[in-house]
N, C-alpha and C positions, 0 to 999 in steps of 0.2 A: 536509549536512543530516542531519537524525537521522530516523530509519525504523524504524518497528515493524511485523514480520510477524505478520499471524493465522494464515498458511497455513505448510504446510512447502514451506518456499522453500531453496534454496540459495543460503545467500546468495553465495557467491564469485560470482556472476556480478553482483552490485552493485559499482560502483567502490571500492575502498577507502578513497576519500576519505568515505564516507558512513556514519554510524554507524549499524549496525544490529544491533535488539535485535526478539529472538522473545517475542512476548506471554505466550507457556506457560512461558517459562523465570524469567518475571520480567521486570520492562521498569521503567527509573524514571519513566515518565512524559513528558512535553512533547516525545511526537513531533511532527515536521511534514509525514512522507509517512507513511498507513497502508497497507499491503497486504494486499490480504483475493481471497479463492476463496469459492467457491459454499456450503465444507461450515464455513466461518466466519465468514457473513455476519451469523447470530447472533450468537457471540461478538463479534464486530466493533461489533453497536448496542450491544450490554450493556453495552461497556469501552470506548467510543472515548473518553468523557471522562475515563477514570482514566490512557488510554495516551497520548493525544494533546494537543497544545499547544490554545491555544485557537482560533487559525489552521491547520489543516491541511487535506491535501487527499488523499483517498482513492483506492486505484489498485485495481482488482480483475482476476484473471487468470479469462479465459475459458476454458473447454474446449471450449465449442461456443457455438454461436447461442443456443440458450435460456436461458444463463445469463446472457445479455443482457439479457432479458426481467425476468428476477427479477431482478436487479442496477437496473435503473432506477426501479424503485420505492423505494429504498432509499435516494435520492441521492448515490452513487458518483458522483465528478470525471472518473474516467478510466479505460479500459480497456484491457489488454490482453492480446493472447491468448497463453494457455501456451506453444506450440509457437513464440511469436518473444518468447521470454522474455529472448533475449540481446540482443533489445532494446531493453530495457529505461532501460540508464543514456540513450540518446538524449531515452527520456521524463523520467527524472530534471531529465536537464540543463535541458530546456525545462520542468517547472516550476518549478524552482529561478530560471530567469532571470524568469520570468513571474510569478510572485507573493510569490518571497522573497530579488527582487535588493534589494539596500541604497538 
């Protein structure tokens, strides 16, 4: 799957099977996972239709409980929290079979 970060994410801890591109660095477009944090959530409404496919599904990393709060207003698909960032590819896997199996 192709993956656009808004956040400073590392990305090594995504499977290598997954292409990912940092929105700040330049991105070509037609992501199908976005990942965005609390201080991108801006950036993220502004550009998700120049960064994302027209199908995607948005992932936001938690720090705490309240950015729960802001994050649902926003309609974020799924969350999860920083500190179980490794993992992460478990959530990949299950979207990927969930809304972008063949």
């Amino acid at each position: 799957m192709k993956i656009v970060t808004f956040c400073d994410l590392d990305d090594s801890v995504i499977d290598s099977k997954h292409d990912v591109e940092h929105f700040e660095s330049g991105n070509s477009g037609g992501a199908q996972i976005a990942i965005l944090d609390i201080n991108t959530i801006f950036d993220f409404e502004e550009n998700k239709l120049e960064a994302c496919a027209e199908k995607f599904i948005s992932i936001a990393l938690l720090d705490d409980e309240s950015d729960f709060d802001a994050f649902k207003n926003f309609g974020v698909d799924a969350w999860i929290k920083t500190e179980d960032i490794e993992d992460i590819n478990g959530l990949l896997n299950l979207i990927e079979k969930r809304y972008f199996a063949s």
